[in-house]
C-alpha positions, 0 to 999 in steps of 0.5 A: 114721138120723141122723149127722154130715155137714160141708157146708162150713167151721164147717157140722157138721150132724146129719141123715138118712143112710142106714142102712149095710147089707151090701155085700159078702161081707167087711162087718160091721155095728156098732152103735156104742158110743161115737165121738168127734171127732178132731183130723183132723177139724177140717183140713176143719171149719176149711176149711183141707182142702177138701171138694167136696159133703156129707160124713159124718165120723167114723172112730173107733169101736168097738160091738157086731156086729149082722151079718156078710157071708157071707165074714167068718170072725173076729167075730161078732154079738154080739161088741164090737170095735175097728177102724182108721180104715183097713180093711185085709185084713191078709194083702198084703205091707205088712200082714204088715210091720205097715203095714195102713194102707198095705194093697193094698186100703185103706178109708178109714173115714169114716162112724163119727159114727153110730149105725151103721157099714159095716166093708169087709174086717171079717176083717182089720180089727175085733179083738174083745174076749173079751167084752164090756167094762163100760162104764167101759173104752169110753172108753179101748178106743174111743181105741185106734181112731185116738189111742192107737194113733198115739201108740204109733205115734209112740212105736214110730216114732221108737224110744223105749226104756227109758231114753230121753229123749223130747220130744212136740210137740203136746199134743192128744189124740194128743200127750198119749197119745204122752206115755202110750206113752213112758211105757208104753214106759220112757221115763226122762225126757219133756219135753211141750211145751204152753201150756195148763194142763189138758193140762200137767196130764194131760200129767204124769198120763200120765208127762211129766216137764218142761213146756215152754211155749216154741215154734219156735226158742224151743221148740227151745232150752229142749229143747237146755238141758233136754238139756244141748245135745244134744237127745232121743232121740226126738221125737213130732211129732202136729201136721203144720205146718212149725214143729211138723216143724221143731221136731222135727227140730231138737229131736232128737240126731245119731242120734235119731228122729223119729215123725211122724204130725201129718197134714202140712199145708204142710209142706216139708223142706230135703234139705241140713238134714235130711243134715246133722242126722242123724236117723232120720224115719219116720211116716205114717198110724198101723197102729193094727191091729198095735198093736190086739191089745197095747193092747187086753190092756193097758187090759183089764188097767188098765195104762193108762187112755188115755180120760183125754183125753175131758173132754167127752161129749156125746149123738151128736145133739150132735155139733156142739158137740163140733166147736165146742169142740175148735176153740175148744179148750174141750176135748182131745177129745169123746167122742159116745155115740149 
């Protein structure tokens, strides 16, 4: 088959893979549906995340199982499901507390961008749906993979609840579908933080009440103005630089949450600001899985439509453009149909 593989900075090749196939008891084969790029990918696509030999790329997914190893239990061929870009057992400790993505046994999923996929530990990984869904709902089920599922998570994080006034830094993907989730989750007022007209325009079609352009300090003194010099109370960070961290953590209230879960790249916390600012921190790789079963009723039902957020489709062949355009970002987010 032929898949995506990054050789180097700017250097997105679709070529010759070898087919995945069964190897061990606890696998699952798809066939992939749809996949897409994620803004993750484009740390070493820009070469800012350091590879060292040709690397096949893609971890979000969702298709139809063509086979199953002799041990898997809970899907089936046939069936269309969905999976974390983290396979987990979902039966150690920390998935039981809800952290499948810090599962005792873990696997990175790194090989989605194809028209076929190796799922390890498929039991506690993959999450069928009662049957399979019309085609215009694959979009939004395929987000639920990874950008859904970390919006939520950063929602969850930093402890949006009804009535809440929420900021999100970041208006990629999954800044966007934080701003979905603290709606979803009764957020009263949600304050987005972009400079870019067509994502302050989905932005407020997901629920974003105020825009706010500025940045940095900037940025942090429009939040405190628009709060009456308080701040929110709860701040989504889905960047992962030191000023996106530090404008968040300056953004929120004495008693309010941070969730993070931009990918931190050089970032660097002061213990002494972080005592003194009072603040609830958490974050990580998103447990998509714990949310999957919820979020998958939900766009189901047509409460949300979070596939919003792919303004480009391309044929997966044309994977590389869709790379190009999200790092010129011509688009949110690219969605690739094999």
């Amino acid at each position: 088959m032929r898949g995506a593989v990054l050789h180097g900075p700017k250097d997105l090749r679709f070529e010759e893979r070898e087919t995945p196939a069964i190897i061990k008891p606890t696998d699952a084969i798809l066939r992939i549906s749809a996949t897409c790029v994620c803004g993750s990918d484009l740390w070493p696509y820009r070469g800012i995340q350091k590879i060292t030999q040709p690397t096949p790329m893609g971890h979000e997914y969702c298709g139809i199982v063509d086979e199953v190893g002799s041990a898997v239990r809970t899907v089936k061929p046939g069936q269309f499901v969905i999976g974390s870009f983290f396979a987990s057992d979902n039966t150690c400790p920390h998935c039981h507390a809800g952290y499948q993505t810090s599962c005792r046994q873990r696997e990175f999923v790194t090989t989605a961008q194809a028209p076929v996929l190796r799922v390890p530990l498929a039991d506690g990984t993959l999450v069928a749906t009662p049957e399979v869904p019309p085609d215009d709902l694959v979009p939004s089920l395929l987000t639920l993979s990874d950008v859904m599922g970390t919006g939520w998570f950063a929602a969850d994080a930093a402890g949006v609840k009804p009535g809440s006034t929420v900021a999100v830094v970041g208006d990629g993907a999954v800044g966007l579908l934080g701003v979905l989730s603290a709606k979803q989750m009764g957020a009263e007022r949600i304050i987005a933080m972009s400079r870019h007209d067509t994502r302050q325009k989905l932005a407020k079609e997901f629920g974003a009440t105020d825009i706010v352009t500025e940045r940095g300090d900037d940025g942090v003194a429009r939040i405190k103005e628009l709060t009456k010099g308080i701040g929110a109370d709860s701040v989504l960070e889905c960047v992962g630089t030191q000023e996106s961290m530090m404008q968040a953590i300056q953004s929120t209230r004495p008693g309010g949450g941070i969730g993070y879960v931009g990918v931190p790249h050089g970032v660097e916390l002061d213990g002494e600001q972080l005592f003194f600012s009072h603040v609830h921190l958490h974050g990580g790789p998103a447990p998509v899985r714990r949310y999957l079963p919820e979020l998958i009723k939900l766009v189901l039902e047509e409460k949300i439509n979070p596939g919003k957020v792919f303004d480009l489709v391309l044929p997966l062949a044309q994977v590389a453009e869709g790379y190009r355009a999200m790092d010129e970002r011509r688009a949110i987010k690219a969605l690739l149909r094999p």
